[in-house]
N, C-alpha and C positions, 0 to 999 in steps of 0.2 A: 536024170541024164541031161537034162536042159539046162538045169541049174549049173552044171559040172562044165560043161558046157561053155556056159557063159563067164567062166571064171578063169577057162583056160589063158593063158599066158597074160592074164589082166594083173598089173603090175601098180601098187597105192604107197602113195608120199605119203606118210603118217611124222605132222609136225608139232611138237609140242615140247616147252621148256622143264615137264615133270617125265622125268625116268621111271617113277613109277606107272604114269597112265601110259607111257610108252609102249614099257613093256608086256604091261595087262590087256592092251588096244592091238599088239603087234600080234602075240601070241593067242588071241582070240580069232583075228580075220587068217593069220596063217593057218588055225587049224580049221578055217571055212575054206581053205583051199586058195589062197590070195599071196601074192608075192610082195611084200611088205619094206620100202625103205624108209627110214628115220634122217628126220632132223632137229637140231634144238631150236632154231629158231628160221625165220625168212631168210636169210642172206644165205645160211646155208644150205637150206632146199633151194634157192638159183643155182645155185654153184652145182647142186646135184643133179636137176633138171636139165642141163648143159651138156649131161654126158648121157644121161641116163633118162630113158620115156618114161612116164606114168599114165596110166588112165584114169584116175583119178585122185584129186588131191584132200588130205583129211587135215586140216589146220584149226591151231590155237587161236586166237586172237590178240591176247595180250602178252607178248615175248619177248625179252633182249634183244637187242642189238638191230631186229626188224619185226615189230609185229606184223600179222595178219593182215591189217587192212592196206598198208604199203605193199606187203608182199603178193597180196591177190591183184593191187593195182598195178604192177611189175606182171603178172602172168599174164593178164587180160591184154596188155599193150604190146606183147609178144606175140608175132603173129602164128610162132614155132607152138607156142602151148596157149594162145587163147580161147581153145576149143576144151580144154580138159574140166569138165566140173569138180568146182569145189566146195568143200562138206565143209563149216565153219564150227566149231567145237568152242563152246564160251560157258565161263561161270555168271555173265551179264545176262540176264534173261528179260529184261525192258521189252514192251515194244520194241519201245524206241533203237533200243542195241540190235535186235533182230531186222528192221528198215534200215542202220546204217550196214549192218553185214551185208543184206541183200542188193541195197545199193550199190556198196563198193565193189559187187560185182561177183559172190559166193552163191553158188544155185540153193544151198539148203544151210541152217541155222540151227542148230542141237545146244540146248544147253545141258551143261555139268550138272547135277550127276545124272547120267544117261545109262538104260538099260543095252546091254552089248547088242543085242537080236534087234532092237530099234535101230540100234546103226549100223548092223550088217544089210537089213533091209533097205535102208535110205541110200546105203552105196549100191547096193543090186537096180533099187529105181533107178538111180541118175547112171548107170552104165546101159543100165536098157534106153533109156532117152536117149544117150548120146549116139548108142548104134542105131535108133530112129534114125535121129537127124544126119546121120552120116549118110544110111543108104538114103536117104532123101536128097541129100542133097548129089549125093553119086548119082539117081534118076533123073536131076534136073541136068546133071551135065551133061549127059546124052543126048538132048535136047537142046535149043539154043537159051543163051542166058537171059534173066530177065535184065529188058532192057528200060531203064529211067535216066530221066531228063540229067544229064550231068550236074546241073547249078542247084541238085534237090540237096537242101540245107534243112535238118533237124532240127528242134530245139533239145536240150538238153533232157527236159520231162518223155518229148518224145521218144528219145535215143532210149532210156531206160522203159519205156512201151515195147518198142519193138524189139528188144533183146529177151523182155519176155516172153512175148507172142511170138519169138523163133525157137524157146526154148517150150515152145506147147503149152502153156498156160492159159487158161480161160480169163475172159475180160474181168471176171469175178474173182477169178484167183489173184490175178496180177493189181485188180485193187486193194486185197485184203493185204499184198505184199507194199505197195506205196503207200496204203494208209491213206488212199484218196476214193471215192463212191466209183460205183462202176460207170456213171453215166458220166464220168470227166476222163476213164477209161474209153470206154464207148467213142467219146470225143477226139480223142487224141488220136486213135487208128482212123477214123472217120478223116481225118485231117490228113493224116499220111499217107490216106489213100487218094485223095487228092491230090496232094504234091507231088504222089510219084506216077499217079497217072494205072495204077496196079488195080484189081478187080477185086479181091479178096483175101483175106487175113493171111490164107495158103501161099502164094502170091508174095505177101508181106514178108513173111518168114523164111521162104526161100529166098528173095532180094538183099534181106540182114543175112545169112547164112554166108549168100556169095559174095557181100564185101566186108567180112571179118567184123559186123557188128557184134556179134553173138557168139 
């Protein structure tokens, strides 16, 4: 019942230039109980996103006309959809390709060929996180906002810290995602929490939440 639950009117962008995995990816999450639209490539899931909500987005990376990594940087800069996690689906399994996904701003990185039930699952996590952070951040506004110094300027390492650390990841997790030791993690919150003048990680993440870092 919980599961059933949590799927009720949850509505998924599924983008990719093969018709076949389209239709093999569509017709699996439909019969988990999921409301399923189709794109071939990024220009055309904007155009779809325009009219129509998702709560989450399942994207190709390498596509006509707009891949993936343009396109997730197009969602993220939207302030209408830069809250929607996105699932990145690649035949590229590198490191290195899984730190540029994650960078460009995709919550989770699956590569090709993938078991269905593994990514029924990774979509179930990332819509439980996101209704975390949503009633999270609904409790904070009950409350008055967190308040930092206007002239608080990031550095670019940092920005990607705390977009982590509002999406709940541990300092350990969020290193293994940058590719950097946890103690230059450690570091960089250590650092933001100085600048902004905030007490704790909790704190941190509610501050990125309420000005569209995350």
């Amino acid at each position: 019942m919980k599961e059933t639950r949590l799927r009720d009117a949850k509505r998924l962008l599924l983008i990719d230039d093969d018709p076949n995995l389209i239709l093999l990816v569509k017709d699996y999450l439909e019969f988990r109980g999921y409301e399923v639209l189709t794109a071939e490539n990024g220009r055309q899931a904007l155009e779809l996103l325009e009219t129509d909500k998702a709560h989450l987005i399942i994207c190709d990376v390498m596509m006509p006309e707009m891949d993936g990594y343009t396109f997730v940087k197009h969602v993220r800069e939207n302030p209408e959809s830069s809250w929607i996690p996105v699932l990145f689906l690649s035949a590229k399994g590198q490191s290195s390709d899984k730190v540029k996904g994650l960078n460009t701003g995709a919550d989770v990185y699956m590569v090709k060929p993938f078991e269905p039930e593994e990514l029924v699952a990774q979509v179930e996590s990332s819509l439980k996180h996101t209704e975390r952070l949503i009633a999270h951040q609904a409790k904070g506004e009950d409350g008055q906002k967190i308040q930092v110094p206007f002239d608080v300027q990031l550095t670019t390492t940092e920005l990607k810290v705390v977009q982590h650390v509002a999406r709940g990841l541990s300092n350990r997790e969020i290193a293994d995602e940058l590719g950097v030791s946890q103690r230059t993690v450690e570091s960089h919150v250590s650092n933001m929490l100085g600048k902004t003048g905030l007490h704790n990680r909790t704190e941190l993440a509610r501050w990125a939440i309420e000005n569209s870092m995350a």
